[in-house]
C-alpha positions in Angstrom: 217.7 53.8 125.2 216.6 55.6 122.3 217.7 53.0 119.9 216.1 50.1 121.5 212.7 51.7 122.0 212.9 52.5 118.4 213.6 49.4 117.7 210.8 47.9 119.5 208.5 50.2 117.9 209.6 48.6 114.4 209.4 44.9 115.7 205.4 46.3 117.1 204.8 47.8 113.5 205.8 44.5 111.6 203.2 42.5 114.3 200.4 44.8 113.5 201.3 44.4 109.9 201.1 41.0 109.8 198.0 40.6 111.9 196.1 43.2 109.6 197.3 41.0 106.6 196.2 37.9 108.0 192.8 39.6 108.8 192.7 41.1 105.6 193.0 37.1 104.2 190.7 35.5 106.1 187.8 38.4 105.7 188.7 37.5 101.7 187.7 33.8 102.2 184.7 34.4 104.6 183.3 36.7 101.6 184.3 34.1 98.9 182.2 31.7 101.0 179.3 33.9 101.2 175.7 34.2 99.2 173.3 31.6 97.8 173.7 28.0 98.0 176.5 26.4 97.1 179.0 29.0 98.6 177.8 27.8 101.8 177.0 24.5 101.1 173.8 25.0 101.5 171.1 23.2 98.9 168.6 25.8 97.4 165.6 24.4 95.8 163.3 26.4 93.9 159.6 25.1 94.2 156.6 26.8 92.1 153.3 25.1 93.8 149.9 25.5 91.6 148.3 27.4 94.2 146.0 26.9 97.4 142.8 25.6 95.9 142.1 22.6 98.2 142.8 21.8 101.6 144.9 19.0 99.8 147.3 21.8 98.4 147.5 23.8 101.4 148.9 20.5 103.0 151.6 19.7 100.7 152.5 22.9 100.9 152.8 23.0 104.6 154.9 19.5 104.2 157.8 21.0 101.3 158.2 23.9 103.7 158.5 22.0 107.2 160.5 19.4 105.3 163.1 21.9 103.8 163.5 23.6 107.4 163.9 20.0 108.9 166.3 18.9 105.9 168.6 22.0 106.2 167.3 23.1 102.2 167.1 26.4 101.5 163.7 26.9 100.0 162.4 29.4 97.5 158.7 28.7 97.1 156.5 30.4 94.5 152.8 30.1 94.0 151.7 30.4 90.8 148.0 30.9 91.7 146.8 28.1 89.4 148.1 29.8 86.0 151.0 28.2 83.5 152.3 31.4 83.0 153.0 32.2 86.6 155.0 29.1 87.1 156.7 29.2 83.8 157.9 32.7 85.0 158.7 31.2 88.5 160.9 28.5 87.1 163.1 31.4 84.7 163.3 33.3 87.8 165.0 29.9 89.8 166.9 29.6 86.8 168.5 33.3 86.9 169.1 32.7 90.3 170.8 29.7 89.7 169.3 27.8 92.4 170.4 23.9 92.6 167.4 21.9 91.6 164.3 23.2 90.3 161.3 21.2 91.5 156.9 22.0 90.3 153.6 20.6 90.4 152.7 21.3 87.0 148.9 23.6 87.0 148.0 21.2 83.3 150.3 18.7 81.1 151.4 20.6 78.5 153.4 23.3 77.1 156.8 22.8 79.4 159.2 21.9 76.7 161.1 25.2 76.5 161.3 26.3 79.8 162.4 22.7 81.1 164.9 22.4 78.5 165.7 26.6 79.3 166.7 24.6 82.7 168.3 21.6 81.3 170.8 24.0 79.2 171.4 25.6 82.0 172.5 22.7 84.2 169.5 22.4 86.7 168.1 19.5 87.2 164.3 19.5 87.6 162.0 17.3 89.4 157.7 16.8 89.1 156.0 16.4 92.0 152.3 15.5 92.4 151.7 16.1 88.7 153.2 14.7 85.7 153.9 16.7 81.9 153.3 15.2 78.7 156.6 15.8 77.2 158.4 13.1 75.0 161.8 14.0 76.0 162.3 12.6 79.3 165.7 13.8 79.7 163.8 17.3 80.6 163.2 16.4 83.7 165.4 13.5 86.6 162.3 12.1 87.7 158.6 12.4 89.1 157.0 12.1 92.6 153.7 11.7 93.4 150.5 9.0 93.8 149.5 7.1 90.5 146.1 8.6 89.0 145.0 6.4 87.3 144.9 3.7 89.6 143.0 6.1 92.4 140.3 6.7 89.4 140.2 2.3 89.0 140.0 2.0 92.9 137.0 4.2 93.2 135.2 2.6 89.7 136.4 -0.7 91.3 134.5 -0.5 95.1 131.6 1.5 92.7 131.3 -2.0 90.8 131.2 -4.3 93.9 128.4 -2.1 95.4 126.5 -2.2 92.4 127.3 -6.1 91.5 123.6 -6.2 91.6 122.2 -3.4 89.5 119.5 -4.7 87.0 118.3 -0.8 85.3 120.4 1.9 85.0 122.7 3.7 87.2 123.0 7.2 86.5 127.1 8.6 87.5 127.5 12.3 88.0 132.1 13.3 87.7 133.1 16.5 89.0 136.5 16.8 87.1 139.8 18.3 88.1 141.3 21.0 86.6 140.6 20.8 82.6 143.9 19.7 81.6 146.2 18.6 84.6 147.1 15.1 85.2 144.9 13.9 88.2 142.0 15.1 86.3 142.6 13.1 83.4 144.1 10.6 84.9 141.5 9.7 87.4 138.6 10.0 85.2 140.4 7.4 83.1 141.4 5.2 85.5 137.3 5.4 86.0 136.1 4.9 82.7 138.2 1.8 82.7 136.6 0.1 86.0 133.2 0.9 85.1 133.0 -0.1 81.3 132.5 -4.1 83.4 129.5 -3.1 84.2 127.2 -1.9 81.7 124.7 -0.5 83.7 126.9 2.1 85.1 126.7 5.7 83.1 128.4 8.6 83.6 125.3 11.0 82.4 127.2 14.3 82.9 130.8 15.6 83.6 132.8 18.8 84.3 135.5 20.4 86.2 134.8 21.7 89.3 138.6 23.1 89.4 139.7 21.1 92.6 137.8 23.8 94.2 134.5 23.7 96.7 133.1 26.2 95.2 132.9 25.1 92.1 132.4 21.2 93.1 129.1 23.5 94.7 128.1 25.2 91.4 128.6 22.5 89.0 126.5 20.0 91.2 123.5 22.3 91.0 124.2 22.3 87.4 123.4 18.6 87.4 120.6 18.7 89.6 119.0 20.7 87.9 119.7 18.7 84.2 119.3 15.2 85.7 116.2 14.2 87.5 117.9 10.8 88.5 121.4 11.2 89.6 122.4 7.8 91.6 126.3 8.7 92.2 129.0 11.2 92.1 132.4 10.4 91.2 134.2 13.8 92.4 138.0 14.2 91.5 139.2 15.5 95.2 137.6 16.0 98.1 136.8 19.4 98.1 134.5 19.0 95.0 132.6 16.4 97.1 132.5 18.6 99.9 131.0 21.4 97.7 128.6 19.0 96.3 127.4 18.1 99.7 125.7 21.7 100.4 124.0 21.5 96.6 122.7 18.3 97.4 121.3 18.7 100.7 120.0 22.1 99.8 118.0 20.0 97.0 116.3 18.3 99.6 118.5 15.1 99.3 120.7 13.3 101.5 124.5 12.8 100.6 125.4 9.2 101.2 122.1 8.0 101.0 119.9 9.3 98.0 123.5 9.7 96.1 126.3 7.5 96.9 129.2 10.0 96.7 133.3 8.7 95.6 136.2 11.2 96.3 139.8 11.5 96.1 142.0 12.3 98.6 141.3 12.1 102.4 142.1 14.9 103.8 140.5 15.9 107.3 137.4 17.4 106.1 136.6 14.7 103.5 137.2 12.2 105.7 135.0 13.3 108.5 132.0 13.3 105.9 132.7 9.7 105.2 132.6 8.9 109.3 129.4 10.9 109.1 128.0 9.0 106.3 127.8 11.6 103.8 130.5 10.3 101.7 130.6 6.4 101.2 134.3 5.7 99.5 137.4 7.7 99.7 140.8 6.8 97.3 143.8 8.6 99.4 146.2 10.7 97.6 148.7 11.5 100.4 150.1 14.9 100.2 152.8 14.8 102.5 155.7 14.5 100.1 157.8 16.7 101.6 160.6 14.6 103.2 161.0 12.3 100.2 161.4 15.3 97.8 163.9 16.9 100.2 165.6 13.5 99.8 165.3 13.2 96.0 166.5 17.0 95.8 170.3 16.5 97.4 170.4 13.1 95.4 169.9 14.8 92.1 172.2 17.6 93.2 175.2 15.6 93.8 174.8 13.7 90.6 173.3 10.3 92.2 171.1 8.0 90.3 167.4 8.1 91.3 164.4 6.3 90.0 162.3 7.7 87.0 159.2 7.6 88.9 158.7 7.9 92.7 155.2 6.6 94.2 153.7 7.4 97.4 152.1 4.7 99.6 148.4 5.4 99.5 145.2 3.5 100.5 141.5 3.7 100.2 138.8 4.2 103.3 135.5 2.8 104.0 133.1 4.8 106.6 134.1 2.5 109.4 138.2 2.5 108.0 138.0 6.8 108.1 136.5 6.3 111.8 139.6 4.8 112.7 142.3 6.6 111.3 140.2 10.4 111.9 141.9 10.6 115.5 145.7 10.4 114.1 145.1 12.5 110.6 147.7 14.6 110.2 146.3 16.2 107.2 
């Protein structure tokens, strides 16, 4: 009896040693599996925004972070609070990290070479969104998403020359630029230029950045007040500009929409109910909800695919009685 219980006891031991060694394997490949990104199969996309300056930003934001949940991305989101230096340093951090695809809205055009190619050494593919850079070596970057500046600055000179077809003096333009530097800025105000050279009664008199912000759309228009007796239009870069502009020119004593026909970028909420109110007159959409077509331009790039150079959203333009209609189902 002796014998067979110790020889039971031997048969038990080599079970628990075999169990313990097949534990001892798989709790090996759960670790190996473990961690950032691709050991879980999980896509991790680094994203430095330019900051929260506009109702505009704070939307796009909202869409890349509600579009990475939906799309399964992990998302590591920087804001570089409108300086190049915070993003540059954002993107080297993404890099150390090793994060699958890099992806910014550049704050200005240039000055990305090294970092991006920092990034392309490094085997992480990068993509632009909103804003473009003015490097010559396209191989920095897969490709670029976002509305087409230019054309939204030619839209808003274009409806400007229909209203003013019959204009026999002058008519004086007030611009409220963009951020000194970044691609809507100078895109737009070229895009403009360009509708409004037909008509040779149409002058821009003054123009300055207003930094996408309402505060300083605000402070610059009582800067032109003040400098231009005669100020017939203003041609602001975004909406919140306009918005700004609103309270310095109905705190001159003149009516928005009336006494200055006012032309903005963007249509978000709050620039869009001014234009139902009459305070704006023209608005050139720049949707910022790019959120699920960068999620789906991110896993492309990632798994090698072929994707376009240049990605456009759909965008349109709005009338008082158009904004009217579409106000109710804004999502932005």
């Amino acid at each position: 009896m002796a014998k067979t219980g110790t020889t039971i006891t031997r048969r038990g031991l080599g079970t628990l040693l075999a169990a313990g060694l097949l534990a001892s394997g798989l709790a090996g490949c759960g670790n190996s599996d473990t961690g950032d990104g691709a050991g879980n199969g999980t896509l991790v996309l680094g994203f430095s925004q330019v900051g929260a300056e506009s109702g505009w930003r704070t939307a796009n934001t909202n869409s890349i972070k509600e579009s990475a949940a939906s799309a399964g991305v992990e998302l590591k989101f920087d804001d570089a609070q409108q300086k190049q230096e915070n993003q540059i340093k954002a993107i080297r951090n993404f890099i150390q990290q090793k994060v699958d695809v890099i992806a910014f809205s550049p704050v200005v055009e240039s000055g990305w070479d090294t970092v991006l190619k920092e990034a392309k050494d490094a085997g992480i593919p990068v993509i632009l969104t909103d804003r473009s850079v003015d490097s010559a070596d396209k191989s920095l970057y897969r490709t670029f998403i976002g509305s087409d500046f230019v054309k939204e600055g030619r839209l808003a000179g274009e409806w400007l020359i229909a209203q003013q077809k019959a204009a026999t003096g002058p008519v004086n333009i007030v611009e409220l630029q963009g951020t000194t530097g970044s691609a809507p800025a100078n895109d737009r105000k070229k895009g403009f230029a360009e509708a409004i050279a037909t008509n040779p009664h149409l002058k821009v008199v003054a123009s300055q950045s207003g930094d996408f912000t309402r505060a300083g759309g605000k402070q610059v228009m009582e800067q032109f007040l003040k400098a231009n007796p005669k100020i017939d239009v203003l041609f602001a870069h975004n909406d919140d500009m306009g918005l700004g502009a609103l309270e310095a020119i109905t705190a001159a004593g003149k009516t928005p929409g009336k006494d200055i026909t006012i032309i903005t970028v963007d249509a978000v909420k709050d620039g869009m109910q001014a234009l139902a109110d009459g305070k704006f007159n023209f608005i050139a959409e720049c949707s910022p909800l790019l959120g699920p077509q960068l999620m789906d331009l991110a896993k492309k790039v990632a798994a090698g695919e072929s994707v376009p150079a240049r990605v456009e959203t759909e965008e349109t333009t709005f009338t008082q009685e158009q904004a009217k209609a579409a106000l109710p189902n804004r999502k932005y």
